[in-house]
C-alpha positions as CSV (number, residue, x, y, z in Angstrom):
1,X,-49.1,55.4,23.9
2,X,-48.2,58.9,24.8
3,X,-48.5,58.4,28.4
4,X,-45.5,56.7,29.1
5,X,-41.9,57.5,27.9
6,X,-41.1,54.5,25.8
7,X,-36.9,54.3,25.9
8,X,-35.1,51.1,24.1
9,X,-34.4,49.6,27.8
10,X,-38.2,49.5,28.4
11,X,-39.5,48.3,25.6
12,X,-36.7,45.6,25.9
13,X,-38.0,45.0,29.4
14,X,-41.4,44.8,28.7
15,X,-40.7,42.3,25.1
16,X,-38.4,40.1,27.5
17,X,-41.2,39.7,30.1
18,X,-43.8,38.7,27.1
19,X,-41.1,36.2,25.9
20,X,-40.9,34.8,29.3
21,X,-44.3,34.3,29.8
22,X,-44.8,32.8,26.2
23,X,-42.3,30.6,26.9
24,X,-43.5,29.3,30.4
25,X,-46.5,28.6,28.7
26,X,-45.1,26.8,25.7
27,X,-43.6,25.0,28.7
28,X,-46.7,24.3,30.3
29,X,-48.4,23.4,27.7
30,X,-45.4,20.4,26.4
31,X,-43.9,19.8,29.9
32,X,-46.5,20.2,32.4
33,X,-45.0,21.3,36.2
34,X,-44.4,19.2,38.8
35,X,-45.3,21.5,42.1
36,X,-42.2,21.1,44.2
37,X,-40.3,22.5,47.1
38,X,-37.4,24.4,47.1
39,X,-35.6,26.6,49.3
40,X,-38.6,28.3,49.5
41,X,-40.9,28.0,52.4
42,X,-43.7,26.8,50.0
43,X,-44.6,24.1,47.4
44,X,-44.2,26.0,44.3
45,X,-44.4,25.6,40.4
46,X,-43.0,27.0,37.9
47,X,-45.1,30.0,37.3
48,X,-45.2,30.5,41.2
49,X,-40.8,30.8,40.9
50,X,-41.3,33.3,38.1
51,X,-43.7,35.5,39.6
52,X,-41.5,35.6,43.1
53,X,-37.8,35.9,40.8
54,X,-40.1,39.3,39.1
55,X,-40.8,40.6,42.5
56,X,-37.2,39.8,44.3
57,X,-35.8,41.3,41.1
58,X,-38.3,44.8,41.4
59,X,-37.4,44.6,45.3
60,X,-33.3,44.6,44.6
61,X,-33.8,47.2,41.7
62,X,-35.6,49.6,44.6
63,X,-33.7,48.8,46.8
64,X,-30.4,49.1,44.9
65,X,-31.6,52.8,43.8
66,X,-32.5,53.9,47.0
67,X,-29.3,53.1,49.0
68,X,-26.7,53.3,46.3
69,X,-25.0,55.7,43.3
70,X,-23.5,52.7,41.7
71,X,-24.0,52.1,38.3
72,X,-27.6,50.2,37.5
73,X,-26.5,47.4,35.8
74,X,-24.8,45.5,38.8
75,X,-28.6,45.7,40.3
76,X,-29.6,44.0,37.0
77,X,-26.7,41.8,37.3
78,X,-27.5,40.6,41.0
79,X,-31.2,41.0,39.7
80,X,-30.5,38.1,37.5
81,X,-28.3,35.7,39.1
82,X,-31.2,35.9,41.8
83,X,-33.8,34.9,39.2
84,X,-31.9,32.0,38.3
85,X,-31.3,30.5,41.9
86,X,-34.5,30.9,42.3
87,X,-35.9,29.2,39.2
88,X,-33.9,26.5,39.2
89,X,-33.5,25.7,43.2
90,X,-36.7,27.7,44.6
């Protein structure tokens, strides 16, 4: 594991992603999804939501880096409000 700098925030990043994915499968498993649409130009299921909220979230982070010297944690902040507007209404 010496390739890669492991800090706190990203072994919290990567343990919270594992979480998340145990627990959409718990879900999956006890409450099967309903595909549905949303705001989102698509039918979509719960796994489908997740997977856009991780790459909206990676996109903002980028883009938040790139374009600002502002401190990370509104990006993570926006990052996460996004993720849950889209779970919930995507």
């Amino acid at each position: 594991m010496q390739w890669m700098a492991w800090t706190l925030p990203t072994a919290v990043f990567f343990v919270a992603i594992g979480l998340a994915l145990l627990l959409l499968t718990l879900l999956e498993i006890y409450r099967p999804t309903v595909p549905r649409r949303g705001f989102l130009p698509m039918v979509t299921t719960r796994g489908d939501r997740f997977f856009v909220s991780l790459l909206v979230t990676a996109y903002l982070h980028v883009l938040f880096l790139a374009f600002s010297d502002g401190p990370v944690l509104v990006a993570s902040v926006t990052s996460l409000c996004a993720a849950v507007c889209l779970m919930r209404w995507g």
